[in-house]
LOTOR-100249 format. One record per residue (C-alpha): z negated, y, x; residue in three letters. Coordinates in steps of 0.2 Angstrom, whole numbers, padded with zeros to 4 digits, always signed. Layout:
BEGIN
ZYXALA/...
REM end
This chain:
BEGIN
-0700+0518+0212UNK/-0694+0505+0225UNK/-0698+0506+0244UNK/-0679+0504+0248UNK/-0675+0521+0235UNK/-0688+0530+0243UNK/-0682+0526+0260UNK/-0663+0529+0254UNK/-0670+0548+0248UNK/-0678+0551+0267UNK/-0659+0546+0274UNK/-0651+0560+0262UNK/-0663+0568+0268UNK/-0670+0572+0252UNK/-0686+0581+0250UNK/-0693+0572+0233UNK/-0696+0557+0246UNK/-0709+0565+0250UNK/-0716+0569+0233UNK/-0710+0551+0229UNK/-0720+0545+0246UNK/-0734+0554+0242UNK/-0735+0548+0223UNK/-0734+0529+0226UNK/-0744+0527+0244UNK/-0758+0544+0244UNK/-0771+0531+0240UNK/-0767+0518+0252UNK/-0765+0532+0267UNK/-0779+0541+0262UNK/-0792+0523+0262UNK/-0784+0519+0279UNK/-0788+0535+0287UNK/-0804+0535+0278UNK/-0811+0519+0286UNK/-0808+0525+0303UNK/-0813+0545+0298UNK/-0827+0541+0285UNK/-0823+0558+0279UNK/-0813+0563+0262UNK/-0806+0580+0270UNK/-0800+0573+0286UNK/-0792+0557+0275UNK/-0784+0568+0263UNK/-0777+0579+0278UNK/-0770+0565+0287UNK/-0761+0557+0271UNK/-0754+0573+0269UNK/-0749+0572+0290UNK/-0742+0554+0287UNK/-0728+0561+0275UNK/-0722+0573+0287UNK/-0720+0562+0302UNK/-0713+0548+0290UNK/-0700+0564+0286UNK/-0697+0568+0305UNK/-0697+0547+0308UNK/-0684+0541+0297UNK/-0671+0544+0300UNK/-0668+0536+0312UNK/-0680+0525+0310UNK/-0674+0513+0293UNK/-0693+0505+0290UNK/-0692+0486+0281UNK/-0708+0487+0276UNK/-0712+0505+0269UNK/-0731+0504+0266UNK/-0733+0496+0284UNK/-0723+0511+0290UNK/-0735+0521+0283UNK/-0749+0515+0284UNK/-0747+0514+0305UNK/-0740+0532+0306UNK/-0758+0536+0295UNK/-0769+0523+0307UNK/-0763+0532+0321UNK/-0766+0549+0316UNK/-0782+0545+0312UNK/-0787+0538+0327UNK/-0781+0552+0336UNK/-0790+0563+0326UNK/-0805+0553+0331UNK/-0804+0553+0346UNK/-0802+0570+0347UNK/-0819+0571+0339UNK/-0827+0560+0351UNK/-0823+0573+0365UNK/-0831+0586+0355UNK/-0847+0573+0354UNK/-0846+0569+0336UNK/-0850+0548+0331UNK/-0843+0541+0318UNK/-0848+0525+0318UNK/-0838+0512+0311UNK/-0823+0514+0319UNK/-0835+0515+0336UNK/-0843+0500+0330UNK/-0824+0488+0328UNK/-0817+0496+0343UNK/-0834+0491+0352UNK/-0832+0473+0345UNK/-0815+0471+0355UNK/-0819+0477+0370UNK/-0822+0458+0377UNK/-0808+0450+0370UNK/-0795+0461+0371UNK/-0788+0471+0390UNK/-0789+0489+0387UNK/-0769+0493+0394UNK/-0776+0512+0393UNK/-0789+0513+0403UNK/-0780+0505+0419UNK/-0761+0511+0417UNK/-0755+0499+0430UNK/-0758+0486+0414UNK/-0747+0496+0403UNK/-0731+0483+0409UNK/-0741+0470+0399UNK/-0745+0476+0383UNK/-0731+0470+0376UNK/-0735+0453+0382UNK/-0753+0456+0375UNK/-0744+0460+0356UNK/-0735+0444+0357UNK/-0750+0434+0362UNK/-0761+0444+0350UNK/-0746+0440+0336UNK/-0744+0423+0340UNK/-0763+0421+0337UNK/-0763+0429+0321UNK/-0750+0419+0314UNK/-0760+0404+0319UNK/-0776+0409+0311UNK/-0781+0404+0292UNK/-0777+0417+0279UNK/-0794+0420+0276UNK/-0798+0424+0293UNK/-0783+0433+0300UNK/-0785+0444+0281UNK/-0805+0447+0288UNK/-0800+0451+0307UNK/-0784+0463+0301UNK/-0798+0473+0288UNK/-0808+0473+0301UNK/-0800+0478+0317UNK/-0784+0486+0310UNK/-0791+0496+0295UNK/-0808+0497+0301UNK/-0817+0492+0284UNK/-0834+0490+0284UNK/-0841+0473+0287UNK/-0849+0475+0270UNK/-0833+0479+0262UNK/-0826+0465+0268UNK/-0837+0454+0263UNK/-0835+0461+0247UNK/-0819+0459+0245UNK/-0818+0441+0249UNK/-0834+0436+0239UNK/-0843+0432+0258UNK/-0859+0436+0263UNK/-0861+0450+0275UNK/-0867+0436+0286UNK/-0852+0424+0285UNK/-0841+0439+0287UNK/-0847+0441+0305UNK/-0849+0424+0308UNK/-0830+0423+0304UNK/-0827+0438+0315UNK/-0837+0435+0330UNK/-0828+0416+0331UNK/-0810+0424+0328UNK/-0816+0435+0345UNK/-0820+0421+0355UNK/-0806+0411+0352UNK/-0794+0427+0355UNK/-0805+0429+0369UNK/-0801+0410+0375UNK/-0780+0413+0369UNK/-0777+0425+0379UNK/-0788+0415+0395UNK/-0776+0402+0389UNK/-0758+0411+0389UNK/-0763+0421+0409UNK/-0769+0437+0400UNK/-0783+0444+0412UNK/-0797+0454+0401UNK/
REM end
């Protein structure tokens, strides 16, 4: 079924979108939780969460790209989730270990709120940067730092060596760190 059926059957708010939703994205939801989560329960739990806020979401929201919908709305819930692990002192790792790898090069708008105005200005910058990288590497940085794939996954997927792959990624950092220098973005 096509996105722009599935997305017509949530505006008649008809409930097979979300059998239809659940059919053609449960795996891709379930992998983006999972690499943030590492845990098949809490993956499984937060596809299933993604459907029903894509339920309460559209409309009004008319999404041009359904999987990207999705697969924020399941990014976010999973993050929360984490993060609510993190207060009960639980590690899990990975997504510790990419969020860890930002900290330099990328101004934490939440920690300091009066840095919230700029966050926009830091999505365009961070945008703009993207769109200016290589395929390969913008496809390495967004696995990495979006998804929250392994580095061994990554490298993997490309054919790379775990070694090139941080090589990639730690370059991609500096020179985001050095953009956002460039464009008056404090770190």
């Amino acid at each position: 079924m096509e996105d722009s059926e599935i997305v017509e059957m949530y505006w008649s708010r008809s409930e097979a979108a979300i059998g239809a939703t659940a059919e053609k994205y449960s795996r891709y939801c379930r992998r983006v939780a999972y690499n943030i989560l590492r845990d098949d329960r809490d993956a499984e739990e937060c596809a299933n969460d993604t459907y029903l806020r894509a339920w309460n979401a559209i409309p009004p929201a008319r999404p041009a790209r359904l999987s990207a919908f999705l697969g924020k709305i399941t990014r976010n819930l999973a993050l929360n989730r984490l993060e609510r692990y993190r207060a009960e002192k639980r590690n899990f790792g990975q997504a510790d270990a990419a969020l860890a790898e930002l900290e330099e090069c990328v101004p934490d708008t939440a920690v300091m709120p009066e840095r919230v105005a700029e966050s926009e200005m830091i999505t365009q910058a961070l945008n703009r940067f993207l769109a200016a990288l290589p395929p390969l590497h913008r496809g390495i940085f967004v696995r990495r730092y979006w998804y929250i794939s392994s580095i061994a996954e990554i490298a993997g997927d490309y054919g790379l060596s775990v070694s090139n792959t941080k090589t990639i990624l730690f370059r991609t950092r500096k020179r985001l760190k050095e953009n956002f220098v460039k464009e008056g973005i404090s770190l």
